[in-house]
Backbone as JSON Lines, residues from 0, in Angstrom:
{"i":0,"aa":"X","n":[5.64,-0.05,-14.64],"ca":[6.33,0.09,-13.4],"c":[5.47,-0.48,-12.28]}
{"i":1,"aa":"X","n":[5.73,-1.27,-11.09],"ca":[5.54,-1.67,-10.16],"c":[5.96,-1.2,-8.9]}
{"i":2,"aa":"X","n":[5.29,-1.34,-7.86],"ca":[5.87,-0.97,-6.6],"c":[5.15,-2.21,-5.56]}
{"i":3,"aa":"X","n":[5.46,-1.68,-4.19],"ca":[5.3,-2.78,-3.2],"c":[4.83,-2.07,-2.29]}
{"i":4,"aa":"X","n":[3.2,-2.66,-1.84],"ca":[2.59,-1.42,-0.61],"c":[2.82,-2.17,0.61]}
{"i":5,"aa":"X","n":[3.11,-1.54,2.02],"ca":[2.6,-2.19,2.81],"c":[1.88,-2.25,3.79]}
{"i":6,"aa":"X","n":[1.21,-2.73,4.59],"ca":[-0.35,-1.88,5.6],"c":[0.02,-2.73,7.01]}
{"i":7,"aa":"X","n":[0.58,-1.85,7.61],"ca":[0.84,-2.66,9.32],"c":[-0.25,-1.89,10.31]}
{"i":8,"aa":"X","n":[-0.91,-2.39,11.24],"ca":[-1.6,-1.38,12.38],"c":[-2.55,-2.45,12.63]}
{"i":9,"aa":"X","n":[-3.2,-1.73,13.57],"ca":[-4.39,-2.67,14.79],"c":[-5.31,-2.4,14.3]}
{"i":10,"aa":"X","n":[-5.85,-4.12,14.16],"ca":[-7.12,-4.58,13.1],"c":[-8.07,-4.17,13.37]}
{"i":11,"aa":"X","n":[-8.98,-3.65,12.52],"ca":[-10.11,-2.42,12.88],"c":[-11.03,-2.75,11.29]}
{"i":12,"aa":"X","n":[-12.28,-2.77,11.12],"ca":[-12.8,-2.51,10.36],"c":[-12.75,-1.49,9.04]}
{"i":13,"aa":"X","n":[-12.48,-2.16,7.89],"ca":[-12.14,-0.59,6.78],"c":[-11.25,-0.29,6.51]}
{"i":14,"aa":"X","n":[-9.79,-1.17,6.68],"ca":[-8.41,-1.15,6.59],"c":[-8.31,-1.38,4.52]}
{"i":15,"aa":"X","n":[-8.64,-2.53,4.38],"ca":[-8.45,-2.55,3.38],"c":[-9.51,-1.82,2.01]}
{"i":16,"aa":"X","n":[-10.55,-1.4,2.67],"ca":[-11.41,-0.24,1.69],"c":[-10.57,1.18,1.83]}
{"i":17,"aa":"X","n":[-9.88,1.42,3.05],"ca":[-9.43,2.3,2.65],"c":[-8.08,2.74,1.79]}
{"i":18,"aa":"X","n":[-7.1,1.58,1.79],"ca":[-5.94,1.38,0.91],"c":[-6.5,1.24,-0.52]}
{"i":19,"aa":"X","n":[-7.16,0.58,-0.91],"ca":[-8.19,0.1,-2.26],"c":[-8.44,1.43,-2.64]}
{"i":20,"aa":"X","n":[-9.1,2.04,-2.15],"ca":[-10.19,3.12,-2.23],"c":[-9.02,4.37,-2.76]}
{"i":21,"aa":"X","n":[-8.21,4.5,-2.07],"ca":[-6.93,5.54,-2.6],"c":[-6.07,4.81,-4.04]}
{"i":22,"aa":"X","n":[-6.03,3.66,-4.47],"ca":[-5.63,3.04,-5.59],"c":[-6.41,3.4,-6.34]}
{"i":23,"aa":"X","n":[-7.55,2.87,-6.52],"ca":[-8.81,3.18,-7.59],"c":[-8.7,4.3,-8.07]}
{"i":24,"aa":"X","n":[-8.84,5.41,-7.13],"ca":[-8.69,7.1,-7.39],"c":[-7.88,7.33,-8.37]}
{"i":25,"aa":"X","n":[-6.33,7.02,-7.98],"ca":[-4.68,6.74,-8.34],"c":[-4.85,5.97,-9.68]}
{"i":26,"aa":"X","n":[-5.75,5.6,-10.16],"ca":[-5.78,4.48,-11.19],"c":[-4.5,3.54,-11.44]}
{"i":27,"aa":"X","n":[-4.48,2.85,-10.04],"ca":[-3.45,1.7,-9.96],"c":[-4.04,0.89,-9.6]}
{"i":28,"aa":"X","n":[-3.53,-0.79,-10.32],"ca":[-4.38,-1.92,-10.06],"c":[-3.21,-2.54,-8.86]}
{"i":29,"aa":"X","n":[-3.9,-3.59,-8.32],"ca":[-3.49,-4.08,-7.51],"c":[-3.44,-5.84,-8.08]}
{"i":30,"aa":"X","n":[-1.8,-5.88,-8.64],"ca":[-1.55,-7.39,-8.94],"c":[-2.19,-8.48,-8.11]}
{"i":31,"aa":"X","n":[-1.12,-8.17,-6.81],"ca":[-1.1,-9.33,-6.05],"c":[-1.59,-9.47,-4.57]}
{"i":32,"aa":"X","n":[-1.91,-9.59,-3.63],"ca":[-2.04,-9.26,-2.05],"c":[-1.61,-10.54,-1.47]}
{"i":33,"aa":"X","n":[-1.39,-9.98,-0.12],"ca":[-1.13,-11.16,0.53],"c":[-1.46,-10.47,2.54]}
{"i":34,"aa":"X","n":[-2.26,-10.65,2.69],"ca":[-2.53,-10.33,4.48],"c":[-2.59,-11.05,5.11]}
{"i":35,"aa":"X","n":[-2.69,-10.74,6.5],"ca":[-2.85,-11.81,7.73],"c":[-2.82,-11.29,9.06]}
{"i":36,"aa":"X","n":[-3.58,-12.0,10.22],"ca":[-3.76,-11.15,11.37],"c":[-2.65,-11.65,12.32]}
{"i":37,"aa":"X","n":[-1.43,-10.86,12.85],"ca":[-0.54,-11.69,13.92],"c":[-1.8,-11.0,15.18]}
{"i":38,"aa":"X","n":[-1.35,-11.63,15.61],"ca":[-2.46,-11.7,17.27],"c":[-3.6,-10.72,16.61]}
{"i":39,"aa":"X","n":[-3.67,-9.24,17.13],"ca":[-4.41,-8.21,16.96],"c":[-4.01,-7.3,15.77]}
{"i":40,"aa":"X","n":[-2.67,-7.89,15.52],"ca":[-2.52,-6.35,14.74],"c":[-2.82,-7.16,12.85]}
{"i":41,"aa":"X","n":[-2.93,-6.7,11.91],"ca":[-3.21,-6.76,10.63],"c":[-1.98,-6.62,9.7]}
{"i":42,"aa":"X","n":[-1.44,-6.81,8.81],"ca":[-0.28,-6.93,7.6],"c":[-1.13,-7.12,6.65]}
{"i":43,"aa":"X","n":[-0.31,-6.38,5.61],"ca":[-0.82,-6.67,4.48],"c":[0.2,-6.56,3.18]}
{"i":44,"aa":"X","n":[0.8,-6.42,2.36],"ca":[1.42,-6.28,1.44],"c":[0.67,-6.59,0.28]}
{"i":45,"aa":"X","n":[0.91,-5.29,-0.72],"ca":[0.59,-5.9,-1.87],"c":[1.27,-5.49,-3.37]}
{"i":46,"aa":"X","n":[1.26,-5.94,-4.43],"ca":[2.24,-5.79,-5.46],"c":[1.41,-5.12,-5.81]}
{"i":47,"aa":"X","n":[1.96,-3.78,-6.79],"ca":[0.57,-2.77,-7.47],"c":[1.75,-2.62,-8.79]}
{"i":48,"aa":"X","n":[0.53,-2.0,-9.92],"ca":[1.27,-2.13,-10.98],"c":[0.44,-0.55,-11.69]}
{"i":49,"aa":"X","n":[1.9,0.61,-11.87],"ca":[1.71,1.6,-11.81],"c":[1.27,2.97,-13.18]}
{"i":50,"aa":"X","n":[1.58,1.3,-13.97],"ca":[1.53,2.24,-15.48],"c":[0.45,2.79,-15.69]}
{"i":51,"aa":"X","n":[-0.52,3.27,-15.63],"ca":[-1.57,3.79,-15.91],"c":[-2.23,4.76,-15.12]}
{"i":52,"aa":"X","n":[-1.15,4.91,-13.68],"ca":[-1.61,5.8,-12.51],"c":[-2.01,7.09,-13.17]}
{"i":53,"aa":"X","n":[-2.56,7.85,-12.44],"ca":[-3.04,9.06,-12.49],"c":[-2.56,10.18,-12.04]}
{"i":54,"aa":"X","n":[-1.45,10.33,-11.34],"ca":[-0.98,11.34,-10.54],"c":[1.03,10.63,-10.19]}
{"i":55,"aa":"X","n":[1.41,11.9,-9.89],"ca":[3.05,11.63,-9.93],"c":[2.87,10.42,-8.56]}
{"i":56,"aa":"X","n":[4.04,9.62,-8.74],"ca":[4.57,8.77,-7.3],"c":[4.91,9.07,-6.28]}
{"i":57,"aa":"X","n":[4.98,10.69,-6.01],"ca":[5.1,11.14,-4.42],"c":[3.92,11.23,-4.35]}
{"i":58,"aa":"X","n":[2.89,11.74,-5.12],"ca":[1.15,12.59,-4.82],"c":[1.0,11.32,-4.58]}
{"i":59,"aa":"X","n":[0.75,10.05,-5.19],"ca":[0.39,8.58,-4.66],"c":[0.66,8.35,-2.94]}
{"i":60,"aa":"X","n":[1.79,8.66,-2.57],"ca":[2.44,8.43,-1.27],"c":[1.64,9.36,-0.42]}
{"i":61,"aa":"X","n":[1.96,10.98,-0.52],"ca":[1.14,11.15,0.38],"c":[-0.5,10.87,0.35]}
{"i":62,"aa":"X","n":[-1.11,10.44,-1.18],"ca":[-2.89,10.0,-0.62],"c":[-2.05,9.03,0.63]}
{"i":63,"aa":"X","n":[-1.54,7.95,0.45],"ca":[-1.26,6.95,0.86],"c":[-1.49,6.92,2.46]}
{"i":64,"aa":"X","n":[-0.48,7.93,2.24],"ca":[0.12,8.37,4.36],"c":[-1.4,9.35,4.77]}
{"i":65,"aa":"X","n":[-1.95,9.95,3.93],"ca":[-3.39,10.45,5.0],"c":[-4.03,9.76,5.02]}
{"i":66,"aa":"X","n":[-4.35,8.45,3.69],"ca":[-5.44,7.64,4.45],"c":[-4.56,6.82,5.49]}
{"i":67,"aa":"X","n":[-3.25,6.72,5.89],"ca":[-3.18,5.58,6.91],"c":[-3.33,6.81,8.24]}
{"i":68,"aa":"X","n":[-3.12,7.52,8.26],"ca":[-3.31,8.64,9.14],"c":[-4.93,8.65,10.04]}
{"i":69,"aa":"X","n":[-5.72,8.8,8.62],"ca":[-7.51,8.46,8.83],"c":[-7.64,7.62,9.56]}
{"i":70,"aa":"X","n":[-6.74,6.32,9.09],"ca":[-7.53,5.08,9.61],"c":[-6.33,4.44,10.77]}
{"i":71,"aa":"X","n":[-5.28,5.43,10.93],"ca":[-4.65,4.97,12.53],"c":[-3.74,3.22,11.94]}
{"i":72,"aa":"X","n":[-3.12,3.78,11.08],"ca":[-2.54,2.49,10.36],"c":[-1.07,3.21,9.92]}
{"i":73,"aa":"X","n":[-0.23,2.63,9.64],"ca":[0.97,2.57,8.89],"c":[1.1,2.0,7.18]}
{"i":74,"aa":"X","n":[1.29,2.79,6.5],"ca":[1.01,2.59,4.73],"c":[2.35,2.64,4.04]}
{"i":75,"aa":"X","n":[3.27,1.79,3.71],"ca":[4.45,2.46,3.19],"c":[4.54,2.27,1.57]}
{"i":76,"aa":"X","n":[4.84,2.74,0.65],"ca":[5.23,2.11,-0.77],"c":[6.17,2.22,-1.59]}
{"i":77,"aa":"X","n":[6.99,1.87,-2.04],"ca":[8.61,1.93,-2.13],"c":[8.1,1.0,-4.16]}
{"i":78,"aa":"X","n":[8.98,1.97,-4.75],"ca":[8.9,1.35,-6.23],"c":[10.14,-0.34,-6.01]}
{"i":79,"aa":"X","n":[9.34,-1.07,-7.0],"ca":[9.82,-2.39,-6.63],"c":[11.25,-2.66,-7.09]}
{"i":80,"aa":"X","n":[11.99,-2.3,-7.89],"ca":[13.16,-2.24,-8.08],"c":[14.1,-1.89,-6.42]}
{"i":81,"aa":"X","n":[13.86,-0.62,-6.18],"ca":[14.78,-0.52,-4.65],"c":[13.68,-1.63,-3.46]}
{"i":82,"aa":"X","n":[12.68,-1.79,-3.29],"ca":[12.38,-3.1,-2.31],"c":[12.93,-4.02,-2.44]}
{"i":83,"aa":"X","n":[13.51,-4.4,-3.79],"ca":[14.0,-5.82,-4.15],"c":[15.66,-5.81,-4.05]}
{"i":84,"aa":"X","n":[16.23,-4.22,-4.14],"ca":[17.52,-3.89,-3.59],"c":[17.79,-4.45,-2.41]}
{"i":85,"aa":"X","n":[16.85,-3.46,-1.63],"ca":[17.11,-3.55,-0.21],"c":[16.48,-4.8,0.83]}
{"i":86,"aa":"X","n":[16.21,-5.59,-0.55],"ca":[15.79,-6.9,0.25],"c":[16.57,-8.66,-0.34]}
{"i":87,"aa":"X","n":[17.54,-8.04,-0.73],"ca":[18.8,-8.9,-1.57],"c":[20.12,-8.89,-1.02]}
{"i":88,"aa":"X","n":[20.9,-9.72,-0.53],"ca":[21.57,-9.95,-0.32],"c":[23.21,-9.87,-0.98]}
């Protein structure tokens, strides 16, 4: 199983150790990434691949939402089947 993370907020040092850092824990790898800075603020998306996680897919979400909480960021992750719903025409 796969899902789709995504990391929006104002670029700050430690953004991406701290998304990483809650995967590792989660024992989920991280396929694919893709980031970039619009003016100040940071994006990030990345494909994660879930079979081997460690903990149910809500407990994943909320690590998710306190570290974006910690680090003053926005974290969302949606399993990739409904992202690819709701991003199809």
């Amino acid at each position: 199983m796969k899902a789709i993370v995504t990391v929006i907020g104002k670029d700050k040092i430690g953004i991406i150790h701290g998304v990483a850092s809650v995967l590792v824990r989660s024992n989920v790898n991280i396929l694919d990434i893709s980031q970039t800075l619009l003016q100040d603020y940071f994006t990030m998306v990345m494909l994660v691949d879930l079979a081997l996680m460690n903990c149910e897919f809500s407990q994943l979400k909320v690590k998710l939402e306190d570290a974006a909480s910690d680090i003053g960021i926005t974290i969302k992750i949606q399993h990739e089947a409904i992202f690819h719903s709701m991003h199809t025409i």
